[in-house]
N, C-alpha and C positions, 0 to 999 in steps of 0.2 A: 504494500500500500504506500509504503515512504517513497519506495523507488519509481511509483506509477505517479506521485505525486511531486516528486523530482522532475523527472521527465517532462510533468506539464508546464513548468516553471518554465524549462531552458523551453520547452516549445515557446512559450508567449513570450519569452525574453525574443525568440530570435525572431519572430510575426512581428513584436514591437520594434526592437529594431528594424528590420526591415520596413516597416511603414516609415518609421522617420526619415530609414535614407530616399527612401520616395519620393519627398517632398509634399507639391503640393500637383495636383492632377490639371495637365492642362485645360482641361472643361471650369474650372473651378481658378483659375487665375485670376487677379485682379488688380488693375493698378492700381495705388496709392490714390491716387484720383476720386478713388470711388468711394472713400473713406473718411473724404474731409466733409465739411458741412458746406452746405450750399453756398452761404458767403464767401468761404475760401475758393471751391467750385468757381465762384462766378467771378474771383479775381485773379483765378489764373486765365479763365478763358477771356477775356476781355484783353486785348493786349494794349489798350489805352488805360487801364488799370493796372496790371500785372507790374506789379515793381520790377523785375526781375529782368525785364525787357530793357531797362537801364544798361547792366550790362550787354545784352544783346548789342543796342546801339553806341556804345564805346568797343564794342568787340570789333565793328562794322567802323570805327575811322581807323583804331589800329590794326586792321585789315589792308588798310591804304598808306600807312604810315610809313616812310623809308628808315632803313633801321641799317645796323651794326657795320662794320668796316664795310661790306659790299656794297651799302647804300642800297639796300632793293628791298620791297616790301613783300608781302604774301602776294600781296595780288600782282606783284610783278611777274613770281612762279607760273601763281594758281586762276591769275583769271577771276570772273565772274564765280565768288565764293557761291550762290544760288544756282549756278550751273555744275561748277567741278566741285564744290561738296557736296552738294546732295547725297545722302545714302552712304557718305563717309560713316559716321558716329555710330551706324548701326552694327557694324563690325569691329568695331574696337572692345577690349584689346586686342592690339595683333601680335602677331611674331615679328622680334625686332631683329633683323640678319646682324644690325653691329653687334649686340649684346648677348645672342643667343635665348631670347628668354622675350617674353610678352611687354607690350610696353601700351599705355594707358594714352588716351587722345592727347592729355594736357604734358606727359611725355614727350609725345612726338610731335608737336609745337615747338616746344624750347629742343628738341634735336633738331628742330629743323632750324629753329634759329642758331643755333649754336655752329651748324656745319654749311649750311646756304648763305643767310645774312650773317653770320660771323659775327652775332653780338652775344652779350650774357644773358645766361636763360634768366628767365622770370622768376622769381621766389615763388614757394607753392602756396596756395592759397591767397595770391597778390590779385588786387583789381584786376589788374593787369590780361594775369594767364587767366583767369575766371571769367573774363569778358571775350576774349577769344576763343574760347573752351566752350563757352556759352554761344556766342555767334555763330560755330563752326559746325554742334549741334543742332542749332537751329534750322538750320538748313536742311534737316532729317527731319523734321516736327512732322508728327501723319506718317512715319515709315514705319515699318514691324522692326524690330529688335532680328537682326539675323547673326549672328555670333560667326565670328570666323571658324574655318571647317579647319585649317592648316594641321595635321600630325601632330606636327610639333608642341601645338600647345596643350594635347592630351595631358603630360606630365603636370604640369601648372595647374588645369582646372581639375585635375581631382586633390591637389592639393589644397584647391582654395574651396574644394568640397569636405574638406577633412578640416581644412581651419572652420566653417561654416557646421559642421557638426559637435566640434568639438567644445568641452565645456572649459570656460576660461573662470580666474577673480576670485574674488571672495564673495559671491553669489552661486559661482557653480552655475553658470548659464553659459548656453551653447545660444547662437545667432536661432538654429534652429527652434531652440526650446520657445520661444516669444513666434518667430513670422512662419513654422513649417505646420507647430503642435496647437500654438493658440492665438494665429490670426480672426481676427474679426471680434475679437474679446476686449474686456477696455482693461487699461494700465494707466493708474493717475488722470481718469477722466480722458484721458482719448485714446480712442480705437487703436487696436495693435495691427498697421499694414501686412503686408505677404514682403516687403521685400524688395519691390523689382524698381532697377534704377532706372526706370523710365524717363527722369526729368531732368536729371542732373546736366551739368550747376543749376541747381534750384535755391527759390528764394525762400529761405525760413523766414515765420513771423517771427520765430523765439531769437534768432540771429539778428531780426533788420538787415540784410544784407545774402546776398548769393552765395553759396560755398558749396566744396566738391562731394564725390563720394567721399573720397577718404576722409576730411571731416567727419563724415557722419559717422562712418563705421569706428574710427577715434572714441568719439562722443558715444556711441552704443558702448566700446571698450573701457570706459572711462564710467559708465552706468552701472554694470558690473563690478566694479570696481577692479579691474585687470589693467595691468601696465598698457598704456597703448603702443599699436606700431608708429614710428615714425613716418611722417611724410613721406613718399616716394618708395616705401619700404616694398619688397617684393611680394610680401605676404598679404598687402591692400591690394596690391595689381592681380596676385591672384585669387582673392575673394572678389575682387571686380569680374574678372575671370568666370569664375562660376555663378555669379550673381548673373549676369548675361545673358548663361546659359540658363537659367530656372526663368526669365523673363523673354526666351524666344519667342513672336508675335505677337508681344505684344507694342502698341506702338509710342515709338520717341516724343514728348510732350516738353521738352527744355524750352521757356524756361518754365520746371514746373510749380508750383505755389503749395507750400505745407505746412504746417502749425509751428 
């Protein structure tokens, strides 16, 4: 009877786990969107209201702006940002061939400035990179989330599916535990999202100002009470990573509006 009662244990252990690495069922996705209250609802979509469009249109002069020793701006590359971005943001991260290893939009911004215009990248989370980060997304707003297919980046997102399961702090919470097991539940009075980085740089109210993913997921780190990752850190690029992937089709909203 012990041993028949044993047995049921490790079964429901391993059904449990296996439901959590499941996630959440694409029928049942939702973005953040869907979770704020109608006022917020209506200040993102409104882009004469939507703060957040602020940076948009600072992202859109230093799009034009000539920059670092070469003297040449984005648009000197890239053209018509509305034309040759479009459909960029929806595949990022990518595989970066200098690094060997995935590299994040606001990444390959200051790479590009760094090796084409020849000036110093952006500090992370500056107006600066957040408004061209922002602007360069936007141009994807209305697209499905399509994650790059590349090999290569197999290794990274199951890694940033194992930082995203795993339990961190002195709370003992995994990312999953709150957006996989108890979305749509409230936490301090507002609703607990699913997760998906559909809007980012997005505008927080609790912020007044635009900030990236890594921000956020920092600030989740930092809720828990767990050491956060640094800026730029590998382990944000690859929870970005698999965060991506669990938000396939659904579509780009940057800039998006949340509490």
């Amino acid at each position: 009877m012990r041993a028949l009662s044993g047995l049921v244990g490790i079964i429901a252990a391993v059904v449990c786990s296996m439901a959590i690495a499941a996630g959440i069922e694409d029928s049942a996705k939702r973005s953040g969107f869907d979770f704020m209250t109608p006022e917020t609802q209506a200040l993102q979509a409104d882009d004469m209201s939507n703060p957040g469009m602020l940076w948009v249109l600072q992202g859109e002069q230093l799009w034009q702006q000539l920059e670092g020793r070469a003297d040449v701006a984005c648009a000197g590359c890239h053209g018509d940002a509305s034309q040759t971005m479009r459909g960029v943001a929806t595949r990022y991260p990518a595989f970066d061939e200098a690094t060997g290893r995935p590299i994040d939009l606001a990444g390959r911004i200051n790479s590009c400035r760094a090796e084409r215009q020849q000036a110093e990248p952006l500090v992370p989370e500056s107006d600066a990179l957040l408004a061209l980060t922002a602007y360069v997304t936007h141009q994807s707003r209305g697209m499905p989330i399509t994650p790059a297919t590349d090999a290569r980046l197999a290794p990274f997102r199951d890694n940033g599916r194992r930082l995203f399961q795993s339990r961190i702090g002195q709370l003992d919470l995994s990312c999953a535990s709150c957006h996989d097991d108890n979305w749509g539940k409230r936490l301090g009075g507002s609703v607990i999202p699913q997760a998906h980085p559909t809007g980012y740089p997005l505008y927080r109210l609790e912020w007044q100002m635009v900030g990236s993913l890594q921000r956020r997921l920092r600030n989740c780190m930092i809720g828990v009470r767990a050491e956060p990752f640094a800026f730029g850190a590998p382990e944000l690029i690859d929870l970005e990573l698999h965060l991506t992937e669990r938000a396939r089709g659904l579509l780009v909203e940057t800039p998006a509006v949340r509490p």
